[in-house]
MARTI-772745 format. One line per 3 residues: number of its first residue (from 1); for each residue x, y, z of N, C-alpha, C. Coordinates in Angstrom, 2 decimals, decimal comma. Example, Ala and Ser with C-alpha at 12.3 -4.5 7.8 and 13.67 -1.06 7.14 Angstrom:
1 = 13,19/-5,69/7,80/12,30/-4,50/7,80/13,20/-3,30/7,80 ~ 12,85/-2,25/7,08/13,67/-1,06/7,14/12,90/0,03/7,87
***
This chain:
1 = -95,04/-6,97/138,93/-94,55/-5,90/138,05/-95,65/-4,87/137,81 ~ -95,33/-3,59/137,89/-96,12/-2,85/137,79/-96,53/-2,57/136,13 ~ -97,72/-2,92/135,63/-97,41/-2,95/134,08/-97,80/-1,41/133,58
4 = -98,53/-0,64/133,94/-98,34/0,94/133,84/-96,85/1,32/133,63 ~ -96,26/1,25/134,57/-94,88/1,40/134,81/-94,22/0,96/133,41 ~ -94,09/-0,32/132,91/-93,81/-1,07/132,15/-93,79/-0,12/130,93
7 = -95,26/-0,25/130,63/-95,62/0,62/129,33/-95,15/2,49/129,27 ~ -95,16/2,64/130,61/-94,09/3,96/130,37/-92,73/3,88/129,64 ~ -91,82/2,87/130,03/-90,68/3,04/130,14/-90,50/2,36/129,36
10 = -91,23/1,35/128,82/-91,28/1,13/126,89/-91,49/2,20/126,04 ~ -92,68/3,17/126,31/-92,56/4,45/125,78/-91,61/5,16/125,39 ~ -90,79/5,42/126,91/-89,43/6,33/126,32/-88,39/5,60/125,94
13 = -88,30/4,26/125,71/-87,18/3,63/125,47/-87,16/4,16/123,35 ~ -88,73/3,80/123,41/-89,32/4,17/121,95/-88,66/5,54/121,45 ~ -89,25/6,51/121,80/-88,79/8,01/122,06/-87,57/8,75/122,42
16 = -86,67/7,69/122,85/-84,74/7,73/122,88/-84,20/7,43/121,40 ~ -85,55/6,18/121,03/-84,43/6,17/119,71/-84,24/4,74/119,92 ~ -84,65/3,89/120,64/-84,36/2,71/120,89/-85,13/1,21/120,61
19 = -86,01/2,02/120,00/-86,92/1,13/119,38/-87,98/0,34/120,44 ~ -88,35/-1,02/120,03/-88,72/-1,84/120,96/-88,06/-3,31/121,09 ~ -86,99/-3,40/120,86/-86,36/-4,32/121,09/-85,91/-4,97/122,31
22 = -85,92/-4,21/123,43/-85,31/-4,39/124,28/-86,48/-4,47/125,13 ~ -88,22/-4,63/125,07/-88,97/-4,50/126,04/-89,24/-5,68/126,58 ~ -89,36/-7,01/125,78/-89,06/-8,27/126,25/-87,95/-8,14/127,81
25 = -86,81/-7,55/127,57/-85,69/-8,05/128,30/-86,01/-6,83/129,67 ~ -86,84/-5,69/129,47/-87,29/-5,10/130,49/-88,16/-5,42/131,34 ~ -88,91/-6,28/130,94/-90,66/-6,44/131,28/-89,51/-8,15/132,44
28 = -88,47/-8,86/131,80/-88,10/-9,69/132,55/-87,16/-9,34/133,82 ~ -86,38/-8,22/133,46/-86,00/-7,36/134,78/-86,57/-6,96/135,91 ~ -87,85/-6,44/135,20/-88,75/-5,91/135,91/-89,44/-6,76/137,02
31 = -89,87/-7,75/136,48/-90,73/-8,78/136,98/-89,52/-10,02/138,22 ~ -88,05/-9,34/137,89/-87,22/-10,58/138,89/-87,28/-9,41/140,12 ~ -87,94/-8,32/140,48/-87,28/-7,26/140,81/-86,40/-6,73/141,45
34 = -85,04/-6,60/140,32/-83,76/-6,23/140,58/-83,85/-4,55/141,19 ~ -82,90/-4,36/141,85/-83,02/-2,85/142,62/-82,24/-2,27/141,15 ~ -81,44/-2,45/140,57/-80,89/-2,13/139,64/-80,56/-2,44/137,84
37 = -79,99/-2,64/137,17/-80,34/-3,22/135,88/-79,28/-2,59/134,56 ~ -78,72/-3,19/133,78/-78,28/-2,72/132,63/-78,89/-2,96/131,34 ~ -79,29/-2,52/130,37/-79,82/-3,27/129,48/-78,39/-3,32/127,84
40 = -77,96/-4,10/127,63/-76,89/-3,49/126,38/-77,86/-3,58/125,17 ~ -77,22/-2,99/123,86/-77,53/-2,30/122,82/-76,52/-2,33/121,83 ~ -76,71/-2,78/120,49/-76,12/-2,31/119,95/-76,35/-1,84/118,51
43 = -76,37/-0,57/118,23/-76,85/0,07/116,77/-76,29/0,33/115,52 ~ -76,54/0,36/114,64/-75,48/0,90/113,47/-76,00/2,05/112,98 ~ -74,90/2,86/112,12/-75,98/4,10/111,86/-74,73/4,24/110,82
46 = -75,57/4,64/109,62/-74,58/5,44/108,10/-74,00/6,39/108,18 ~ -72,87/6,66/107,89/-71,87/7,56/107,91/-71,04/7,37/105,96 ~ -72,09/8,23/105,34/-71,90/7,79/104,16/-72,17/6,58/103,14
49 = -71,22/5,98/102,65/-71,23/4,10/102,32/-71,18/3,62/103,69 ~ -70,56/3,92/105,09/-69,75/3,27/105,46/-71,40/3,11/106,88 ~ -71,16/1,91/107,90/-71,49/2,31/108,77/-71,01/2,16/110,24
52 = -71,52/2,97/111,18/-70,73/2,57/112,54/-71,72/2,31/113,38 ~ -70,99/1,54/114,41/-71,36/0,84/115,30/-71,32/1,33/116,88 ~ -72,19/1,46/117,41/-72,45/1,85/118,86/-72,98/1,22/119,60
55 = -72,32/0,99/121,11/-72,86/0,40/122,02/-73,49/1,04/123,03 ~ -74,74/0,10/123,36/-75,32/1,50/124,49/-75,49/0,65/125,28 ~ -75,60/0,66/126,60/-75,92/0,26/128,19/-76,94/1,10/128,76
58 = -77,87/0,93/128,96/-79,66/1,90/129,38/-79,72/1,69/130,76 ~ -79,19/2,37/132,02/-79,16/2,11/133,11/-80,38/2,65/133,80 ~ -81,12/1,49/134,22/-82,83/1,25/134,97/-82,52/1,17/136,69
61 = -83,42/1,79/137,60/-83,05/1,74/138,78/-84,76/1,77/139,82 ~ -85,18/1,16/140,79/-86,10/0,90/141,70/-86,32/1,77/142,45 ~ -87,49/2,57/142,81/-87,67/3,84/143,77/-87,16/3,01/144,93
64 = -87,18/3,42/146,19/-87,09/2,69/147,82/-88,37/3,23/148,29 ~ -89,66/3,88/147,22/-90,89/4,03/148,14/-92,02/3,37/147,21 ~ -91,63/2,46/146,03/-92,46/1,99/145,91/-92,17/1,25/144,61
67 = -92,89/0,54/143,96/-91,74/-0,70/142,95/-92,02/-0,11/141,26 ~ -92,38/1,56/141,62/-91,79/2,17/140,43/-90,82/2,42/139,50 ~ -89,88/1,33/138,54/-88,45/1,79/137,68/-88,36/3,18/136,94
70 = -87,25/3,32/137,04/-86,85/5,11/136,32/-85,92/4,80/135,36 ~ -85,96/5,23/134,20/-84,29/4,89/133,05/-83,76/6,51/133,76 ~ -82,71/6,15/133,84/-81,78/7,18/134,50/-81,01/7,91/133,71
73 = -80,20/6,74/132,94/-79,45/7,63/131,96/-78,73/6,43/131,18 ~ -78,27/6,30/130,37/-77,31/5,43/129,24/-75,32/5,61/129,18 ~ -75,16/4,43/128,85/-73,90/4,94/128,16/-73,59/4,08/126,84
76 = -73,19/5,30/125,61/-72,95/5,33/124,76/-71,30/4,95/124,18 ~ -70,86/4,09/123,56/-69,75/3,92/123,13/-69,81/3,59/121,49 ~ -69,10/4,77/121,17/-68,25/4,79/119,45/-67,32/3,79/118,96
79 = -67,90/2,65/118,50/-66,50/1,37/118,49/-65,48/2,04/117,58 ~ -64,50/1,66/117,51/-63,45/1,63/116,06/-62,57/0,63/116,53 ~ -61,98/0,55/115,03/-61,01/-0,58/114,95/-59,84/-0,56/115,68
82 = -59,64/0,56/116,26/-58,54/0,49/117,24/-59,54/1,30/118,87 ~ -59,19/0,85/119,72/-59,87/0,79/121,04/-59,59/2,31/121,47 ~ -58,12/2,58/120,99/-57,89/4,01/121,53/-58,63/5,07/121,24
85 = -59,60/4,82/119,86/-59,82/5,96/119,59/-61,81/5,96/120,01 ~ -61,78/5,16/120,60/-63,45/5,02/120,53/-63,43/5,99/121,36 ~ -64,96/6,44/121,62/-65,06/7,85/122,66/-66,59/7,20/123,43
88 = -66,77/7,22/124,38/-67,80/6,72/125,25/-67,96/8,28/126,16 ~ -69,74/8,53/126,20/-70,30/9,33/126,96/-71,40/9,07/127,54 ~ -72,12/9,24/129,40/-72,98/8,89/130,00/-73,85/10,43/129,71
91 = -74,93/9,57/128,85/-76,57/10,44/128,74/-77,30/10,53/129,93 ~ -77,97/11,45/130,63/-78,63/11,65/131,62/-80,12/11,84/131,14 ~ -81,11/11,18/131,49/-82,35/11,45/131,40/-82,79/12,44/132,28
94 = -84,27/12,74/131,91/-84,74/13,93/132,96/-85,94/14,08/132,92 ~ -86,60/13,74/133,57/-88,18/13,30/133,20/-88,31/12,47/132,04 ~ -87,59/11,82/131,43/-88,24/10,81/130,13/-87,43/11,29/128,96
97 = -86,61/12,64/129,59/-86,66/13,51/127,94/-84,64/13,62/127,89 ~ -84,02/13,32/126,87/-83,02/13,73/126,97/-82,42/13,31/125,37 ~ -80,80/13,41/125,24/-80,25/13,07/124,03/-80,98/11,69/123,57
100 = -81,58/11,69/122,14/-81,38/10,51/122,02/-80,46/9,44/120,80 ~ -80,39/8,42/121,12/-79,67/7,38/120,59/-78,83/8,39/119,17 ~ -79,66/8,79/118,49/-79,28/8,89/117,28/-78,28/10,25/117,54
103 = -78,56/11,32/118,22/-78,25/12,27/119,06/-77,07/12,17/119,36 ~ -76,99/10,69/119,93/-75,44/10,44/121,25/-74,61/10,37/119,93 ~ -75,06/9,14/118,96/-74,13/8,78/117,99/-73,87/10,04/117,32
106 = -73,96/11,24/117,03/-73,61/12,19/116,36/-72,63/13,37/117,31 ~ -73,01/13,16/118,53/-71,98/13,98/119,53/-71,13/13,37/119,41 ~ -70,71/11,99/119,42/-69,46/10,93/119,73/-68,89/11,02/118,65
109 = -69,44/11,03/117,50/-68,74/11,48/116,18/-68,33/12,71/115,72 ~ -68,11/13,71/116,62/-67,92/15,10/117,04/-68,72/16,07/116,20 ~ -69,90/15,50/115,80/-70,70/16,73/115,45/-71,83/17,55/116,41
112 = -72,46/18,69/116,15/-73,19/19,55/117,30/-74,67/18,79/116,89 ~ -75,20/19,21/118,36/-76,85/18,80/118,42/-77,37/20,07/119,38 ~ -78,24/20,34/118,36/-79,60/21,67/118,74/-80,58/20,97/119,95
115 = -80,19/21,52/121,41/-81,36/21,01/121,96/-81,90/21,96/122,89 ~ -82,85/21,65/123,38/-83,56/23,19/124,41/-83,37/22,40/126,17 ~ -82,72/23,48/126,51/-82,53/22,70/127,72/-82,68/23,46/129,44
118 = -82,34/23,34/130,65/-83,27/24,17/131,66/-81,65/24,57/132,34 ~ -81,61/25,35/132,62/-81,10/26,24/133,38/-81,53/25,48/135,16 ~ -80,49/26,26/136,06/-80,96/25,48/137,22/-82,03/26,28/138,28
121 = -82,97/27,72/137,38/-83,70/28,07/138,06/-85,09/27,99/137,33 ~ -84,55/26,51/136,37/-85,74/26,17/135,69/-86,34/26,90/134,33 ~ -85,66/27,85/134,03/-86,30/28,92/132,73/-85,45/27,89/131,64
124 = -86,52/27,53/130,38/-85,80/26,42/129,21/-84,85/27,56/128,32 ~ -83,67/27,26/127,41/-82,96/28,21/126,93/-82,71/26,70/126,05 ~ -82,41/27,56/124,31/-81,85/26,86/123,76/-80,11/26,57/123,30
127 = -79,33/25,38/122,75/-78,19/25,71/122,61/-77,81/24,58/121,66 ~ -76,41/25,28/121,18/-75,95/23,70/120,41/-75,07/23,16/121,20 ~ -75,12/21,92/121,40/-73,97/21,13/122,27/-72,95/20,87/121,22
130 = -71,93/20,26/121,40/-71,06/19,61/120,85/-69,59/19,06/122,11 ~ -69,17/18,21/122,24/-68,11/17,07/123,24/-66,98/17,37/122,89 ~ -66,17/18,20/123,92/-64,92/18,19/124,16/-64,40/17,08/124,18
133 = -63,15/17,50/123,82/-62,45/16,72/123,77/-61,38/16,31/125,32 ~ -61,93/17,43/125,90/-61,46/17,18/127,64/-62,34/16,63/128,64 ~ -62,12/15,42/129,16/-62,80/15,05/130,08/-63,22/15,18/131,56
136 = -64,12/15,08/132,48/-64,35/15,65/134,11/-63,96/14,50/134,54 ~ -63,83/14,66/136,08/-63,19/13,74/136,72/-64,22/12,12/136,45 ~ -65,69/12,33/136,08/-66,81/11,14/135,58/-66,64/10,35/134,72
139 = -65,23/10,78/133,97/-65,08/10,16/132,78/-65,59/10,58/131,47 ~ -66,71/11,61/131,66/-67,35/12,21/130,28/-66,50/13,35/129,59 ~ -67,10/13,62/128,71/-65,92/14,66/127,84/-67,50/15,71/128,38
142 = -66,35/16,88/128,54/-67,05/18,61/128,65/-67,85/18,74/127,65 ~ -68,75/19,23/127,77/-69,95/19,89/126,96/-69,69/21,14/126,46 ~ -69,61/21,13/125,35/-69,08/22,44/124,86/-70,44/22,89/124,20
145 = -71,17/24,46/125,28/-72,71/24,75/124,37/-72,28/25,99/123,61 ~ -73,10/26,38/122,61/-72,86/27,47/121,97/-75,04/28,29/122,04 ~ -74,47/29,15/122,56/-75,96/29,63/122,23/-76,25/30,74/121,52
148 = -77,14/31,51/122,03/-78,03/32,21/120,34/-77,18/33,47/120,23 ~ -76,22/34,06/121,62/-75,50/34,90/121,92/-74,19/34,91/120,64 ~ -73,86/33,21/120,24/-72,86/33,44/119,75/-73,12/33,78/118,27
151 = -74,35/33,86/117,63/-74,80/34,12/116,35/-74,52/32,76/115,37 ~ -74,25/32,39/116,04/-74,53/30,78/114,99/-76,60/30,63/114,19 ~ -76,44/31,16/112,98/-77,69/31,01/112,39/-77,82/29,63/111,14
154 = -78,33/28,29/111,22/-78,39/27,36/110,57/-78,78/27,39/109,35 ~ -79,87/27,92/109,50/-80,93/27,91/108,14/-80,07/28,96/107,03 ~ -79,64/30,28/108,02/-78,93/31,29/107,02/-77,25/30,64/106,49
157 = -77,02/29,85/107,15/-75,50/29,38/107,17/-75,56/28,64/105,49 ~ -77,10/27,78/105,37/-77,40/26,65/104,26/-78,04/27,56/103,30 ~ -78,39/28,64/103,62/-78,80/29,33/102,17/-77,56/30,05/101,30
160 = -76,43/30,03/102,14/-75,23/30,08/101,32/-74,95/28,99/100,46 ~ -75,15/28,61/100,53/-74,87/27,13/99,24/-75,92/27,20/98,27 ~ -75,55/26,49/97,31/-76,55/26,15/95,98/-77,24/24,87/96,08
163 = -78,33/24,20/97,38/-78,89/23,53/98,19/-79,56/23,04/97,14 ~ -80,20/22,02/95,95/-81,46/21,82/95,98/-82,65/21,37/96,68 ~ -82,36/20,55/97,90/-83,25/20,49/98,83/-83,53/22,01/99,63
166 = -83,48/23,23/99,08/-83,64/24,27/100,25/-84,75/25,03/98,98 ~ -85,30/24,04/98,12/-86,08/24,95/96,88/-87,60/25,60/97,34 ~ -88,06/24,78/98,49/-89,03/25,78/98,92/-89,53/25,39/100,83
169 = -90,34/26,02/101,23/-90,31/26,19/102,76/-90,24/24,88/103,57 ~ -90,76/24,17/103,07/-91,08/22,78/103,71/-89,17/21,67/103,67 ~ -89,26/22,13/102,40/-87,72/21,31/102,19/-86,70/21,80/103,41
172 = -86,56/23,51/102,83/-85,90/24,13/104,21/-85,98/23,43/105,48 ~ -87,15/23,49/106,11/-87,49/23,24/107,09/-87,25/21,99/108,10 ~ -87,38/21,13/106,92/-86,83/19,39/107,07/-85,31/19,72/106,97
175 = -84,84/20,35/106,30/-83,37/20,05/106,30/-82,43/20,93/107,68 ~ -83,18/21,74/107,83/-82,93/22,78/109,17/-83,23/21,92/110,85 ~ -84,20/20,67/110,21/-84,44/19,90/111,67/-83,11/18,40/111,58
178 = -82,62/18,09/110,38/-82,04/17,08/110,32/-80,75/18,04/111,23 ~ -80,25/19,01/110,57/-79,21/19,38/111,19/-79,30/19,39/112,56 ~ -80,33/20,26/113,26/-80,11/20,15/114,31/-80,09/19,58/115,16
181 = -80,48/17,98/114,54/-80,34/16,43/115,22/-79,11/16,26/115,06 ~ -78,35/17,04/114,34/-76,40/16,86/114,39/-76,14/15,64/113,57 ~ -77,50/15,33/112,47/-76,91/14,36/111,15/-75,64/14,77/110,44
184 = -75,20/13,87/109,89/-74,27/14,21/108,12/-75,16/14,15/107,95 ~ -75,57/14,77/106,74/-77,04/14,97/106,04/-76,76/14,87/104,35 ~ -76,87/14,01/103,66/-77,03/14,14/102,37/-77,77/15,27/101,60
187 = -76,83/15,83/101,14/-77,76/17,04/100,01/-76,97/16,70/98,40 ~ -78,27/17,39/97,71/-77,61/17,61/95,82/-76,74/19,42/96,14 ~ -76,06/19,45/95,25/-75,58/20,61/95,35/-75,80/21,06/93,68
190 = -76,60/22,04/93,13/-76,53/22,27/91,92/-76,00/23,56/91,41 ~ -75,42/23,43/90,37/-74,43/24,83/89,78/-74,24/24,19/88,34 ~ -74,11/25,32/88,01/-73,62/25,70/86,60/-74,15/24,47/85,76
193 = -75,55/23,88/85,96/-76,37/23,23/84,84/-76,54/21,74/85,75 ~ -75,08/21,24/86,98/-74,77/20,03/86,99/-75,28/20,02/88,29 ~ -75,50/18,77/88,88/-75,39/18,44/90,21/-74,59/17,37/90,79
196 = -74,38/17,58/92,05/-73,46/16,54/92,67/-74,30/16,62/94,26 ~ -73,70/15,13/94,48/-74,18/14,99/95,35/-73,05/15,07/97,09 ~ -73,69/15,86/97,80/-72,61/16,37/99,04/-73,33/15,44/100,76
199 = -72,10/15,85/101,25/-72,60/15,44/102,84/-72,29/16,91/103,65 ~ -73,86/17,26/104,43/-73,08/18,84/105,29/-73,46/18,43/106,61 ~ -72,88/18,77/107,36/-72,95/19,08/108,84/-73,11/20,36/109,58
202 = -73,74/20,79/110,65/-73,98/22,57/111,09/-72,30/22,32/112,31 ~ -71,85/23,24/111,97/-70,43/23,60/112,75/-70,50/25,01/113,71 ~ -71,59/24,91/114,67/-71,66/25,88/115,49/-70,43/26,78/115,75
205 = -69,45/26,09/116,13/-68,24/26,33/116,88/-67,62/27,93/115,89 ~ -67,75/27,41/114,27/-67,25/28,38/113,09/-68,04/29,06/112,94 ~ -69,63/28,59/112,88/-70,62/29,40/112,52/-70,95/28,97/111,31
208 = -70,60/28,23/110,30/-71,04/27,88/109,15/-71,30/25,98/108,96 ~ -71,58/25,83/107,89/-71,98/24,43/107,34/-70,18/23,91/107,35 ~ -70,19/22,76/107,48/-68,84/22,22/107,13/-69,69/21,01/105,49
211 = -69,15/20,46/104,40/-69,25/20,06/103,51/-68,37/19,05/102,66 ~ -68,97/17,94/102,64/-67,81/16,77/102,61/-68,41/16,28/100,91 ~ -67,47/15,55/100,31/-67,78/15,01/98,71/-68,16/13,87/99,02
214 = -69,05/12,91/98,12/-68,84/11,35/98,17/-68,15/10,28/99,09 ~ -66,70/10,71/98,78/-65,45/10,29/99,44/-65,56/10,90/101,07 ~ -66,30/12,01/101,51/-65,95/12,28/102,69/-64,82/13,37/102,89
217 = -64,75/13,91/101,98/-63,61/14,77/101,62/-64,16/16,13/102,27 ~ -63,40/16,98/103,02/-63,69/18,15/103,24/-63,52/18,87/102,17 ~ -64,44/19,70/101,70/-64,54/20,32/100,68/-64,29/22,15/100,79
220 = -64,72/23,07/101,54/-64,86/24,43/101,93/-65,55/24,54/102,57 ~ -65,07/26,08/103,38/-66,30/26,89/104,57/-66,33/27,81/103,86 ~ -67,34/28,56/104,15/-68,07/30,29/103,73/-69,03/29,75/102,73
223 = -68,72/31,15/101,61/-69,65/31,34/100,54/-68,30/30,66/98,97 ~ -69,06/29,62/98,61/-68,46/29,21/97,44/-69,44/30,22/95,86 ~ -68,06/31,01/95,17/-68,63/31,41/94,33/-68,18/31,39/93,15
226 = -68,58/30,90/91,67/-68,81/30,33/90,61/-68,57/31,36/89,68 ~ -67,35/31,28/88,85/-67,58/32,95/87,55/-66,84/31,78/86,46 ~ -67,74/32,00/85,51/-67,99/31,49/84,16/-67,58/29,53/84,18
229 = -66,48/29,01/83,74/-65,96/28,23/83,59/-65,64/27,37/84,63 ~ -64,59/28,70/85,17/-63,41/27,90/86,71/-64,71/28,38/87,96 ~ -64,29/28,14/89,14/-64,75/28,08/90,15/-63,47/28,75/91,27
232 = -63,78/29,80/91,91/-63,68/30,06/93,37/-64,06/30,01/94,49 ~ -63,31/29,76/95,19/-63,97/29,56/96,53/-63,24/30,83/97,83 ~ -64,22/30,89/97,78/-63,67/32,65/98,84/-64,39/32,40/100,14
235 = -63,50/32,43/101,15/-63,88/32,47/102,22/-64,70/33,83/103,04 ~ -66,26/33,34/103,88/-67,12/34,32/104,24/-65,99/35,13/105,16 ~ -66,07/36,32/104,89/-65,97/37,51/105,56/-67,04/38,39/106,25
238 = -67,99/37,57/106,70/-68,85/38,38/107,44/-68,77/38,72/108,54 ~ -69,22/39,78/109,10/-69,07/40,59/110,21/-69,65/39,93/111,58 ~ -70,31/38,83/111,16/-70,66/37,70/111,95/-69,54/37,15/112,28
241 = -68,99/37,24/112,13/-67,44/36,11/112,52/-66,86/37,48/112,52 ~ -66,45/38,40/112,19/-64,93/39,26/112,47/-65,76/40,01/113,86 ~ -66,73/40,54/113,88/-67,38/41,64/114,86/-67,74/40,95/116,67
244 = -67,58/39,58/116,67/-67,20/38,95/117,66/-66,45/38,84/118,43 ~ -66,83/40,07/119,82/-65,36/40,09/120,31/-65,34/39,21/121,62 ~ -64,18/39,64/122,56/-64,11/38,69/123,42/-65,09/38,15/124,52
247 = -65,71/39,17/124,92/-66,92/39,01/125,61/-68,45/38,03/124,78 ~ -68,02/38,08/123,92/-68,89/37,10/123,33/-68,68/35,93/123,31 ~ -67,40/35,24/123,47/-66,71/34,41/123,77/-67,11/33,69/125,15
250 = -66,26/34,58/126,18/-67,42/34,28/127,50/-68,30/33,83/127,42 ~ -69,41/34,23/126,79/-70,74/34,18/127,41/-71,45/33,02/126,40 ~ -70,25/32,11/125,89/-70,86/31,16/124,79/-71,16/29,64/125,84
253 = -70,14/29,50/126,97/-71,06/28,48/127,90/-71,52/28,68/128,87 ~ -72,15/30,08/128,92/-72,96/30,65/130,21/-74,82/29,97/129,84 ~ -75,33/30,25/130,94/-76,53/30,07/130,08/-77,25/31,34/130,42
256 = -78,09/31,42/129,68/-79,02/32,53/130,03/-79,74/33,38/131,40 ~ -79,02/34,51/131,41/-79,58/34,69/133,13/-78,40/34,89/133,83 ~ -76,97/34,09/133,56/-76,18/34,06/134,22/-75,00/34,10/133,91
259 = -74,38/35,50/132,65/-74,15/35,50/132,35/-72,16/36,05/133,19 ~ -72,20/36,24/134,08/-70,92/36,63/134,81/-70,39/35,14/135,33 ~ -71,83/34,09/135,29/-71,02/32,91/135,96/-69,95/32,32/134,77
262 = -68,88/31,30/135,58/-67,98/30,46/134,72/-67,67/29,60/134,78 ~ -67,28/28,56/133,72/-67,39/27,07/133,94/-68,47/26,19/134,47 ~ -69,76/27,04/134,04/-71,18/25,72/133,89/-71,17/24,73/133,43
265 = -71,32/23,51/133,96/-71,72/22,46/133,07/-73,06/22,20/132,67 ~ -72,93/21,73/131,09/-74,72/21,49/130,46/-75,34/20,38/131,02 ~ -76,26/20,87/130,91/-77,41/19,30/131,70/-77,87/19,05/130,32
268 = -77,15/18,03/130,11/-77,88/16,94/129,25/-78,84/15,31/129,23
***
């Protein structure tokens, strides 16, 4: 067994999100040397009170020039209590670097993830992903990216709300990186003396925060605004959303550079 090798690919197993649990059961793969390999997984992750459960499969594979292993790519499955509705997607690695674990579980749960990614003449461009709900002939659901073209702004989306975690730069900042890991993200929401406590998500697709209660309850989009007693809620009318015309549309899963092409798929 090559133990360099080894300690790489414990590295990124680390750096996916995968902890070190599974290096025992690599280092024994390694050492029978299989040309090929699955490793299973299985994680939980909070979704409020509640939590869910994901299965992952880490697919490991043998150069043919020398007894170097590569993690290639994973597959991710969303259990639920009924089979129909689980959603399973194959992660592609790429040099070491790709979605990870925590990542997959938040695409599969149909929320967006902020990631920077390469174009196929190599120039990096950033975008938000988020998983169709239509699948390629691979079995994966379409990648639906949104990029900087479509004016989706995060940080400005959360300063519409009455945030107390957004009270000074550093808070911002942390809460601007959870999103774009495509968490539910626990926030306080404070008004009119009181606070409560909310769940938000970044909703590229609308352009704004989506915002759930305790319960998980969808609560409003836009700008929620507060006069004396009662409470309104008025939906944003910004020119960010109406001044979007069709050509902007287009060019929301193009990537950069190439903007007349159609129907790219994202390398994730």
């Amino acid at each position: 067994m090559n133990k360099e090798n080894a300690e790489f690919l414990k590295e990124r197993l680390f750096f996916l999100g995968f902890g070190d649990k599974l290096n025992a059961e690599l280092e024994k793969k390694m050492q029978a040397g299989e040309e090929k390999f699955k490793l299973p997984m299985l994680a939980e992750f909070s979704k409020g009170d509640k939590k869910d459960v994901v299965e992952f499969s880490i697919d490991f594979g043998k150069s043919k020039q020398n007894d170097m292993y590569f993690l290639n790519s994973y597959r991710a499955t969303l259990a639920k209590p009924d089979p129909e509705q689980e959603r399973s997607q194959t992660f592609y690695i790429n040099k070491g670097k790709g979605i990870t674990a925590k990542e997959a579980y938040n695409l599969l749960d149909g929320r967006a993830v902020h990631k920077e990614l390469t174009n196929k003449e190599g120039q990096p461009y950033d975008a938000w992903l988020m998983l169709n709900a239509k699948k390629e002939e691979n079995g994966n659901h379409k990648v639906q990216q949104y990029h900087s073209a479509w004016g989706f702004d995060v940080e400005k989306s959360l300063l519409k709300h009455p945030i107390k975690e957004l009270k000074d730069a550093a808070g911002t900042a942390e809460l601007v990186k959870s999103m774009q890991k495509g968490n539910l993200q626990p926030v306080t929401f404070a008004r009119n003396g009181e606070e409560e406590k909310m769940y938000i998500e970044a909703s590229p697709k609308d352009r704004t925060i989506n915002v759930y209660n305790e319960g998980m309850q969808k609560q409003f989009q836009g700008v929620r605004e507060h006069k004396g007693q009662g409470e309104k809620i008025q939906e944003s009318n910004s020119k960010n959303t109406e001044d979007k015309k069709a050509d902007t549309k287009e060019k929301m899963n193009e990537e950069p550079g190439e903007r007349k092409a159609k129907g790219r798929k994202a390398s994730v």
